[in-house]
C-alpha positions as CSV (number, residue, x, y, z in Angstrom):
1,X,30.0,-63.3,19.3
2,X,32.7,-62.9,21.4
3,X,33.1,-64.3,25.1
4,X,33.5,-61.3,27.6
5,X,36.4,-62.1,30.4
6,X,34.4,-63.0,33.3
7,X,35.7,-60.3,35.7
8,X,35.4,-61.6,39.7
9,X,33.1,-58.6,42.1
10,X,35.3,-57.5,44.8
11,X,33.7,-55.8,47.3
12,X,35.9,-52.2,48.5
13,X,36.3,-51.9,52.3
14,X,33.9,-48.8,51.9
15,X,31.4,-51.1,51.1
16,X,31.5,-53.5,53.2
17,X,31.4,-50.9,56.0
18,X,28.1,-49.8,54.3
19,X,26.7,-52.9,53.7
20,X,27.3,-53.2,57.9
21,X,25.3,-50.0,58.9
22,X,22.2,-51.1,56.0
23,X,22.5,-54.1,58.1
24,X,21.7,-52.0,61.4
25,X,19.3,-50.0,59.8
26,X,17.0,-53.2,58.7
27,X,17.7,-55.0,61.8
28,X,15.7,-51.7,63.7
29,X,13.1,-52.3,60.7
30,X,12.4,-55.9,60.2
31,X,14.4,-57.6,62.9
32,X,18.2,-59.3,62.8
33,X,16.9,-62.2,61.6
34,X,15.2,-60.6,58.0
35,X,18.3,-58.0,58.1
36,X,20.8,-60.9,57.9
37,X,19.0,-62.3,54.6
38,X,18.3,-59.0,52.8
39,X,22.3,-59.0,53.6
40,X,23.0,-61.7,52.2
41,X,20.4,-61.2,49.5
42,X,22.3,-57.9,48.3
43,X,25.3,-59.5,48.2
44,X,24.3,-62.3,46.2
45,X,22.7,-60.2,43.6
46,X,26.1,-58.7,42.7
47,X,26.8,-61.5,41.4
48,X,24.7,-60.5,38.1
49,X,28.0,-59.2,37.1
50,X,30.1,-62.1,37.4
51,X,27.9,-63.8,34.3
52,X,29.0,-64.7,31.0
53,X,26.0,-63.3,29.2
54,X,26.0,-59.9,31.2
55,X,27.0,-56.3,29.7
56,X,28.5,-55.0,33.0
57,X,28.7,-51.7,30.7
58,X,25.0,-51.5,30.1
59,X,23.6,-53.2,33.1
60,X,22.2,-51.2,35.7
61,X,22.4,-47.1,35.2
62,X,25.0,-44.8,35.3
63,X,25.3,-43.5,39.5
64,X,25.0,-39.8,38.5
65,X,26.4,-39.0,42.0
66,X,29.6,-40.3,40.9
67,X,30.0,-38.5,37.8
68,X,32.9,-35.8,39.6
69,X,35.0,-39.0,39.3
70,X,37.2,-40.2,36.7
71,X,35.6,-43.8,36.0
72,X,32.4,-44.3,35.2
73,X,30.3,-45.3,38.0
74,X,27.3,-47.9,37.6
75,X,24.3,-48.6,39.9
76,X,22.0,-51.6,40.2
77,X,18.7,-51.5,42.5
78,X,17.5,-54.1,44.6
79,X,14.4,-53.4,46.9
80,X,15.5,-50.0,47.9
81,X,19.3,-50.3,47.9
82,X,21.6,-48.8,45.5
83,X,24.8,-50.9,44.8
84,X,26.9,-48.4,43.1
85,X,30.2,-50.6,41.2
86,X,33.0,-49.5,38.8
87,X,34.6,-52.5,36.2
88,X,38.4,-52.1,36.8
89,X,41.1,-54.0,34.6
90,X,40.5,-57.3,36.0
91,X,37.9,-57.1,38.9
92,X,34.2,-55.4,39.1
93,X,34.6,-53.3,42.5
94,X,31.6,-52.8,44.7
95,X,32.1,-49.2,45.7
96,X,28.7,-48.5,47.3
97,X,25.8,-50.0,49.4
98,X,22.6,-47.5,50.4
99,X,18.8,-47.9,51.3
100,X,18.1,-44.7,49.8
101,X,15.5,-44.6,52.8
102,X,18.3,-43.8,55.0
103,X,19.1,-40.5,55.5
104,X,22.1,-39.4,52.8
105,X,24.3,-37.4,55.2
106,X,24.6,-40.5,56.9
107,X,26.3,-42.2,54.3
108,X,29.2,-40.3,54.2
């Protein structure tokens, strides 16, 4: 079996920005303290793509909301937050953070 090139996950401006205002919206739910870790929590679990031994093409679903697009668009679930990413030529980009209790019009 062949190794896959391990491809580094870049996070996009875009969603960083929504990582920030997920932030906000668990800080009003659970308190800055919890908020900061479910950060940092998401975060982390991106990292599932930067493993060896992990199909970044088959892991996680295809984000249907993303289909209009030319690349194909991926999503993984944690708790209630959807990480949408994309595999470019040499990174994984994070495109998308949302707690899909959050009002969508708000995510635009």
């Amino acid at each position: 079996m062949d190794k896959r090139i391990i491809k580094p996950v870049y996070w996009t401006t875009r969603a960083t920005k929504d990582l920030e205002k997920t932030t906000k919206f668990y800080i009003k739910l659970y308190g800055a303290k919890k908020a900061g870790e479910i950060a940092t929590e998401l975060r982390k679990y991106t990292e599932i793509l930067e493993q060896e031994d992990v199909d970044t093409t088959k892991i996680g679903s295809i984000d249907e909301s993303f289909l209009h697009l030319k690349h194909t668009y991926r999503k993984l679930t944690k708790e209630h937050c959807k990480i949408t990413y994309r595999e470019g030529k040499s990174r994984i980009y994070i495109v998308r953070v949302f707690d899909t209790r959050q009002n969508p019009n708000k995510n635009k």
